[in-house]
LUMKEMAR-18585 format. One record per residue (C-alpha): x, y, z; residue number from 1. Coordinates in pm, whole numbers, plus 50000, padded with zeros to 5 digits. Layout:
<recs>
       x       y       z   seq
       X       Y       Z   NUM
...
</recs>
This chain:
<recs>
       x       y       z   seq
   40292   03576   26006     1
   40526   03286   26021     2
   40842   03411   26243     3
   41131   03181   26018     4
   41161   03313   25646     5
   41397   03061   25469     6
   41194   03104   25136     7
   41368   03424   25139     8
   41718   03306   25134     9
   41667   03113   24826    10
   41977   03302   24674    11
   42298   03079   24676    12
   42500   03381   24829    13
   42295   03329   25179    14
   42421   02943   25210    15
   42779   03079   25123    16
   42759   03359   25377    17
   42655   03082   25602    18
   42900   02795   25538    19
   43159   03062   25580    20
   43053   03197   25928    21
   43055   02836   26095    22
   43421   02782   25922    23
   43508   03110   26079    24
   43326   03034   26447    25
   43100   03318   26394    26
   42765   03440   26381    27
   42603   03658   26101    28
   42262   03773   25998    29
   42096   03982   25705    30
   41980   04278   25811    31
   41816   04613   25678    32
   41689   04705   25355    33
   41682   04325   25216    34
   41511   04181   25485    35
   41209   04515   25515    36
   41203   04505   25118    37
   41143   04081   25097    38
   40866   04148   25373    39
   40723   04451   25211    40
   40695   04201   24898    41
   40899   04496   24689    42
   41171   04486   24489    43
   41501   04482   24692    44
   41762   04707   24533    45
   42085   04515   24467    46
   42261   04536   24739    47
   42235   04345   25073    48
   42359   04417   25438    49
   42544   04114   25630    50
   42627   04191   26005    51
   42863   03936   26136    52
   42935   03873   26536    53
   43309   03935   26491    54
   43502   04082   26207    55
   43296   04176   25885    56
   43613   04168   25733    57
   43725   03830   25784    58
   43422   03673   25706    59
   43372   03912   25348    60
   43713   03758   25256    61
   43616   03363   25384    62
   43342   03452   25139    63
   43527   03541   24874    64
   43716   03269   24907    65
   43448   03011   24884    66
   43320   03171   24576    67
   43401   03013   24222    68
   43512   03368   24062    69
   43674   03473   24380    70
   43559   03868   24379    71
   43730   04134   24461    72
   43689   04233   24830    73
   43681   04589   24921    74
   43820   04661   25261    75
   43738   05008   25463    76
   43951   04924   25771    77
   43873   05244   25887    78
   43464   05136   25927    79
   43541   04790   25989    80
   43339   04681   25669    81
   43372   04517   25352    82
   43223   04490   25014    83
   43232   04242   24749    84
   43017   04219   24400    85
   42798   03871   24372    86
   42622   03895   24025    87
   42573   04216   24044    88
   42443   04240   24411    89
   42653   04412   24638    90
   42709   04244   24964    91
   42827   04439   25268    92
   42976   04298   25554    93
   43002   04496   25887    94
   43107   04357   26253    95
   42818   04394   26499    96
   42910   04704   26686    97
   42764   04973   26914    98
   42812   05363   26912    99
   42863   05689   27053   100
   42877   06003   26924   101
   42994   06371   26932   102
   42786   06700   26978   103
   42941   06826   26679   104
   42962   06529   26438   105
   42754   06194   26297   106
   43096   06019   26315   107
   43023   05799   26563   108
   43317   05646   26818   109
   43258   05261   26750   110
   43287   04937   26957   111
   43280   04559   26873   112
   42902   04471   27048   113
   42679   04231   27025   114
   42371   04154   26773   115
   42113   04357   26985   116
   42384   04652   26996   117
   42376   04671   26654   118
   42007   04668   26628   119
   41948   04919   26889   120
   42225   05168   26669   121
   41955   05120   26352   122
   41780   05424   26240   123
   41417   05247   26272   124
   41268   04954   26384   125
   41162   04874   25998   126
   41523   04876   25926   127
   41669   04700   26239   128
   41487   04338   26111   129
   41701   04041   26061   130
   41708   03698   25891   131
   41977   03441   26119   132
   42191   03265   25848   133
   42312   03043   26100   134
   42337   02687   26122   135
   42086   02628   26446   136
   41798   02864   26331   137
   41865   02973   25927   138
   41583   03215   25841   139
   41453   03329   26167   140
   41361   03652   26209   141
   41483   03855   26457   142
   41276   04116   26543   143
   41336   04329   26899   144
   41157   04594   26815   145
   40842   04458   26687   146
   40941   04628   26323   147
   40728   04361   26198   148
   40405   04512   26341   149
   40528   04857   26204   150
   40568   04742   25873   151
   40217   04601   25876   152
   40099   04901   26009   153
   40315   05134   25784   154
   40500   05311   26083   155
   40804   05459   26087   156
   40954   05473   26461   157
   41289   05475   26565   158
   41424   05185   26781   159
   41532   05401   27117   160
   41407   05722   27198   161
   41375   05946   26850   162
   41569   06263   27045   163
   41903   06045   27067   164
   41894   05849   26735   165
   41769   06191   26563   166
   42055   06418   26762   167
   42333   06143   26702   168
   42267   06107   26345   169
   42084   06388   26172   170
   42042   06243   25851   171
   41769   05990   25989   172
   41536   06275   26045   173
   41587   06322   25624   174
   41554   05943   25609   175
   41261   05932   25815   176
   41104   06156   25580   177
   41218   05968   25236   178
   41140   05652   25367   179
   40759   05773   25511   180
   40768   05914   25105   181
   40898   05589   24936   182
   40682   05359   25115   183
   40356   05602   25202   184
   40431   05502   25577   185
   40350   05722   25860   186
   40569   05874   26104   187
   40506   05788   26433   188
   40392   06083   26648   189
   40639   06095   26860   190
   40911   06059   26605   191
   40761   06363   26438   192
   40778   06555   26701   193
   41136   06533   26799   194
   41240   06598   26426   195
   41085   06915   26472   196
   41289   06982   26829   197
   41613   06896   26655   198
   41541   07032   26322   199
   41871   07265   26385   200
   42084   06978   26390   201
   42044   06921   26036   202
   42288   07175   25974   203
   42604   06913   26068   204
   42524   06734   25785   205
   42671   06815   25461   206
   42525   06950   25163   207
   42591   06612   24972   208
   42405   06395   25223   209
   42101   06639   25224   210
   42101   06636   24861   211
   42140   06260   24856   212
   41820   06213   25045   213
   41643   06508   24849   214
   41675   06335   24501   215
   41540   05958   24653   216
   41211   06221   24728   217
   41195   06394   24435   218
   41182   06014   24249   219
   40909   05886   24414   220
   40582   05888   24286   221
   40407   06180   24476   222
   40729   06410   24628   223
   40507   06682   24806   224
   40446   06423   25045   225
   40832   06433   25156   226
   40863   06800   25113   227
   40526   06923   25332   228
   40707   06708   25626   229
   41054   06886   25575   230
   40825   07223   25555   231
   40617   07114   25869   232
   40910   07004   26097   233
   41104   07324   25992   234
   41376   07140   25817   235
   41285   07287   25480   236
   41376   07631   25609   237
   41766   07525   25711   238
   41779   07335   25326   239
   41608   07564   25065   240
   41472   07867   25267   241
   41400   08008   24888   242
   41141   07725   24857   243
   40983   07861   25204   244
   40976   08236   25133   245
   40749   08103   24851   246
   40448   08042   25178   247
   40369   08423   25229   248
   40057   08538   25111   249
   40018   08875   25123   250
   39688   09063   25060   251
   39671   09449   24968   252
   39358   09622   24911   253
   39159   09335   24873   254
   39419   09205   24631   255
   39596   08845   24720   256
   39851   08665   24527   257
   39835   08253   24485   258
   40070   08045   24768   259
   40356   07953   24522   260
   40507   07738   24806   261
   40203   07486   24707   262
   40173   07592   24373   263
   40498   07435   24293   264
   40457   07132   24536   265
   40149   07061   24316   266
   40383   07154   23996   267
   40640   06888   24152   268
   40362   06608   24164   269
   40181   06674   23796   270
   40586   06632   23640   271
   40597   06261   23793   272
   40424   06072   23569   273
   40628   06251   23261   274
   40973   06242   23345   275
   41168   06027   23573   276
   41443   06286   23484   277
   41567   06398   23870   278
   41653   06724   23718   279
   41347   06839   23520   280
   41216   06738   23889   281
   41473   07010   24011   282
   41324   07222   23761   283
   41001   07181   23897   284
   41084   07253   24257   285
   41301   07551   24153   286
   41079   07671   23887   287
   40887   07972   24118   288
   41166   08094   24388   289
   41236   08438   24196   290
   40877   08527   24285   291
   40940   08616   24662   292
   41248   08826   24571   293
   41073   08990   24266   294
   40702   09048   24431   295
   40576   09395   24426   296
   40222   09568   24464   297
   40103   09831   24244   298
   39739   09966   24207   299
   39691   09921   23857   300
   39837   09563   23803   301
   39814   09412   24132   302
   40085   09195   24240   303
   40377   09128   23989   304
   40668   08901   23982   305
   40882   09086   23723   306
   41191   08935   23612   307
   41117   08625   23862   308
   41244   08334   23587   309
   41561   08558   23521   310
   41625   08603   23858   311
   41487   08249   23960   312
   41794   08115   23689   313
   42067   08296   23889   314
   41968   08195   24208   315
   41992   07790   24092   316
   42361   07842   24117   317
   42385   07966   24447   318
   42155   07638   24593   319
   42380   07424   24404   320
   42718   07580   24533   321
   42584   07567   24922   322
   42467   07231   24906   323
   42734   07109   24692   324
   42562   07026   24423   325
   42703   06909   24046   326
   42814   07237   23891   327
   42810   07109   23540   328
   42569   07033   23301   329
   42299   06940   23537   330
   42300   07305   23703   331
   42326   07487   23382   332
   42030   07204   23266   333
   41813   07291   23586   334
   41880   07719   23542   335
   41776   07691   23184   336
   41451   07508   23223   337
   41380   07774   23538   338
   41476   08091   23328   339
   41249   07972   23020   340
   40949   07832   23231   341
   40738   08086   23144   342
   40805   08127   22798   343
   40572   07847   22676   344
   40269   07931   22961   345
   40266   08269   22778   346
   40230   08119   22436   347
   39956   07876   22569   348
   39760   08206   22663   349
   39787   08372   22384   350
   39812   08350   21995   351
   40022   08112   21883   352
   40283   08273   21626   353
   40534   08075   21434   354
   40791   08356   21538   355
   40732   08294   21907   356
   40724   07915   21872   357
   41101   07960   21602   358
   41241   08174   21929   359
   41125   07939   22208   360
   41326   07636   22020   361
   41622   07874   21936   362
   41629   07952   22321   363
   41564   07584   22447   364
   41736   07405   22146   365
   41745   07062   22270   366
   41573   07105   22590   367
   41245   07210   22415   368
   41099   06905   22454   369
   41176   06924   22828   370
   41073   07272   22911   371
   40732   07189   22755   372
   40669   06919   22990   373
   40776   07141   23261   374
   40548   07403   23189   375
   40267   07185   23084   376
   40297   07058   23514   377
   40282   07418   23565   378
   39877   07438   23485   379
   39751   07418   23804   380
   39422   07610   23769   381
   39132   07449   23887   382
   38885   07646   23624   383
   38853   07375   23415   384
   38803   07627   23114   385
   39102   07750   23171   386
   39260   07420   23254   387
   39105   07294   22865   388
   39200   07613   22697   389
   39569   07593   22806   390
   39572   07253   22746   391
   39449   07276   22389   392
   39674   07582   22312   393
   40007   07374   22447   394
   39926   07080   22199   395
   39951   07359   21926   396
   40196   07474   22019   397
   40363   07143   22030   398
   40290   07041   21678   399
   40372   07400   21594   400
   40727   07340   21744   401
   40739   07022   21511   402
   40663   07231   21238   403
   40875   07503   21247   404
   41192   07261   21335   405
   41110   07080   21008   406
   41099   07403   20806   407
   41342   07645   20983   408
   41584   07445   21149   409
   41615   07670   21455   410
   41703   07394   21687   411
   42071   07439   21774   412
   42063   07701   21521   413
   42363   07790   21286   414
   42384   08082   21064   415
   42373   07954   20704   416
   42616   08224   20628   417
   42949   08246   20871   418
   43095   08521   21002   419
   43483   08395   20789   420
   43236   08441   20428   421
   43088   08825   20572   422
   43438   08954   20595   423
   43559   08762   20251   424
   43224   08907   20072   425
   43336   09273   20189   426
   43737   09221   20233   427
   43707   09315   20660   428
   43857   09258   20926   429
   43680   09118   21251   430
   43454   09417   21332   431
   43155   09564   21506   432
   42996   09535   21136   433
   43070   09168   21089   434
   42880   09077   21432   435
   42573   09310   21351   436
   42514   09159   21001   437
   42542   08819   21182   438
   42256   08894   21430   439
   42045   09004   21164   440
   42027   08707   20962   441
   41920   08532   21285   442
   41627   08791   21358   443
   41542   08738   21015   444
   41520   08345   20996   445
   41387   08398   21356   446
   41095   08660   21273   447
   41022   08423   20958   448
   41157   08756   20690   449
   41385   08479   20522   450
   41402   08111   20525   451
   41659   07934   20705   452
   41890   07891   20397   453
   42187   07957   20243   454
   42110   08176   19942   455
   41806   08403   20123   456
   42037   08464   20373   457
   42348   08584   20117   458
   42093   08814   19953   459
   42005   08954   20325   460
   42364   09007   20379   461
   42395   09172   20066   462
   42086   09423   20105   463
   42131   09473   20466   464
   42517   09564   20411   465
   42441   09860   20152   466
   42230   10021   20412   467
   42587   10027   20566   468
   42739   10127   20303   469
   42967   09819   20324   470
   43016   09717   19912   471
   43087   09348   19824   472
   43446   09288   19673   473
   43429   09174   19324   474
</recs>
């Protein structure tokens, strides 16, 4: 392969970057994702990495400044970098620089250094590739640590030995293992190795970081990949040991229980082609983890998982508190979907009643849709009877869903009678009464006694309330 890639810098921001390093005296290069992405022939995310021999800063703002529009520059004197916006590509500049670090911390202690410092301070040798965008030889690549062969044999290997660059920064074991899942790229032996000799590192990281690198491998294509090498190198067990307890198999009188630690890696993978929602993916990898709390062996039923969705819902807030996850929306979003998933999987067993199907969207309201497609990933059997018969039975259920929602309305469900018309109909005051006559309109419209309308569900009132002996005001 041709060593000079100037087809690559077709983009007008390269010949600025350029003209501006020779006003400023220095040297500069692209580096990192652009440069593995253009040879990879994928799509480069918009944002490019400039490394300049000398201040980043200065030569971010001699770009600005040569610029029609004039952007904005971002400064971060603390990092010694910049950032500017170039239709809608963001363009970091960082002086070439070598590091040091801590024990205790991936803060490294930086110095101004040269071009090959800042390559040897890359995380791997795919990543430390660069394109010159100077004057004397524009597009060349510079490549010390023959990344290019790596690339074209799908490798991932760290520049210097994997024990420092995985002890200094911690994170690049995670990265290691996104990037091998992104790209379908090996890791190097002994790369995987030392991951698994400084697994225990990972816990100087923060929760943010972790989850950072957990949500670019639950959006790729096939995520087990990414999460049998955190299970494998032990890193799993410092993130979500709830997601490990899930790989005991226990047998008990010749009675054994399915491995729900691959159950719901295989769970994970069927939801990719449905949803590039990150969150149903959460769903998916949390969907199981009440089952190792919950697990119990009896004689006459085998093993049980009682109450493991229930349970499985609380414990989604505790993972997102300790790795400082959104409490919001999303978490409640993610809890939901795990405290319902087996709601649907027991309809698709059995009989399919409209009362069921009016409760499930009462319960799900607008995330029906969603929790079907999570438990439809949840057939894993390989009977394929089984595998038809559930299939079948969740398609009618789905057009039963339709249905119902057409006819009853139970989606978001309000009472067609309010609590403010109970206590004018029978002159009270807020009371134990008014809630119970409330909850039986719902059960009503829910077990399919009374439409989901206005005057069935006065009459209700009316006939339930006698049985009271509460008398309507006339």
């Amino acid at each position: 392969m041709s060593k000079n890639f100037k087809i690559a810098l077709d983009n007008k921001i390269f010949e600025i970057i350029s003209k501006a390093s020779q006003e400023l005296n220095l040297e500069s290069y692209v580096i990192g994702g652009f440069v593995r992405d253009y040879l990879l022939q994928r799509d480069f995310k918009k944002d490019i990495d400039i490394v300049a021999i000398g201040s980043g800063i200065d030569l971010a703002l001699k770009v600005s400044e040569l610029l029609p529009n004039k952007p904005k520059v971002q400064v971060f004197k603390n990092y010694g970098t910049a950032m500017l916006r170039y239709k809608e590509i963001d363009i970091e500049f960082v002086g070439a620089r070598k590091e040091s670090y801590a024990e205790h911390s991936r803060n490294p202690v930086v110095e101004n250094g040269t071009l090959e410092d800042d390559q040897n301070r890359r995380d791997f040798t795919i990543n430390a590739l660069a394109f010159s965008l100077n004057s004397t030889n524009y597009g060349e690549l510079i490549d010390p640590f023959n990344g290019l062969s790596d690339l074209e044999n799908k490798i991932i290997k760290t520049p210097l030995s994997p024990d420092i660059t995985y002890s200094d920064d911690p994170l690049r074991m995670m990265r290691a293992i996104r990037f091998s899942t992104q790209l379908n790229f090996v890791i190097e032996e002994q790369s995987l190795k030392a991951i698994e000799r400084n697994k225990d590192r990972i816990k100087i990281i923060s929760g943010e970081r972790i989850v950072d690198e957990l949500n670019k491998i639950l959006s790729t294509e096939k995520p087990s990949i990414g999460f049998l090498h955190l299970y494998k190198t032990g890193l799993l067990d410092s993130i979500l040991p709830e997601l490990t307890a899930l790989n005991n198999v226990e047998e008990i009188e010749g009675h054994t229980h399915k491995n729900n630690f691959y159950h719901t890696l295989e769970v994970v993978d069927n939801i990719c082609p449905n949803t590039d929602d990150v969150w149903l993916r959460w769903a998916a990898l949390l969907h199981d983890i009440g089952k190792a709390p919950t697990k119990k062996f009896n004689k006459k039923q085998g093993w049980t998982f009682h109450g493991h969705e229930f349970l499985g819902g609380k414990m989604v807030k505790k993972i997102f508190e300790r790795l400082h996850m959104p409490l919001n929306q999303k978490m409640k979003f993610v809890a939901k979907m795990v405290m319902l998933s087996s709601r649907p999987i027991v309809l698709s067993e059995d009989i399919v009643t409209d009362s069921a199907v009016r409760r499930l969207v009462f319960d799900a309201g607008e995330d029906v849709d969603n929790l079907m497609t999570l438990c439809e990933a949840d057939i894993t059997t390989k009977n394929p009877t089984k595998f038809k018969k559930y299939h079948n039975n969740f398609d009618i259920v789905r057009r039963k869903i339709i249905e119902v929602e057409e006819r009853d309305h139970v989606r978001n469900f309000q009472p067609p009678i309010s609590g403010e018309e109970i206590m004018e109909i029978f002159n009270l005051k807020p009371s134990r009464e008014i809630g119970v006559l409330k909850e039986a309109v719902k059960e009503a419209i829910l077990e399919g006694e009374i439409p989901n309308e206005y005057q069935s569900a006065y009459d209700f009132v009316l006939a339930k309330a006698e049985k009271l002996g509460l008398k309507k005001v006339t």
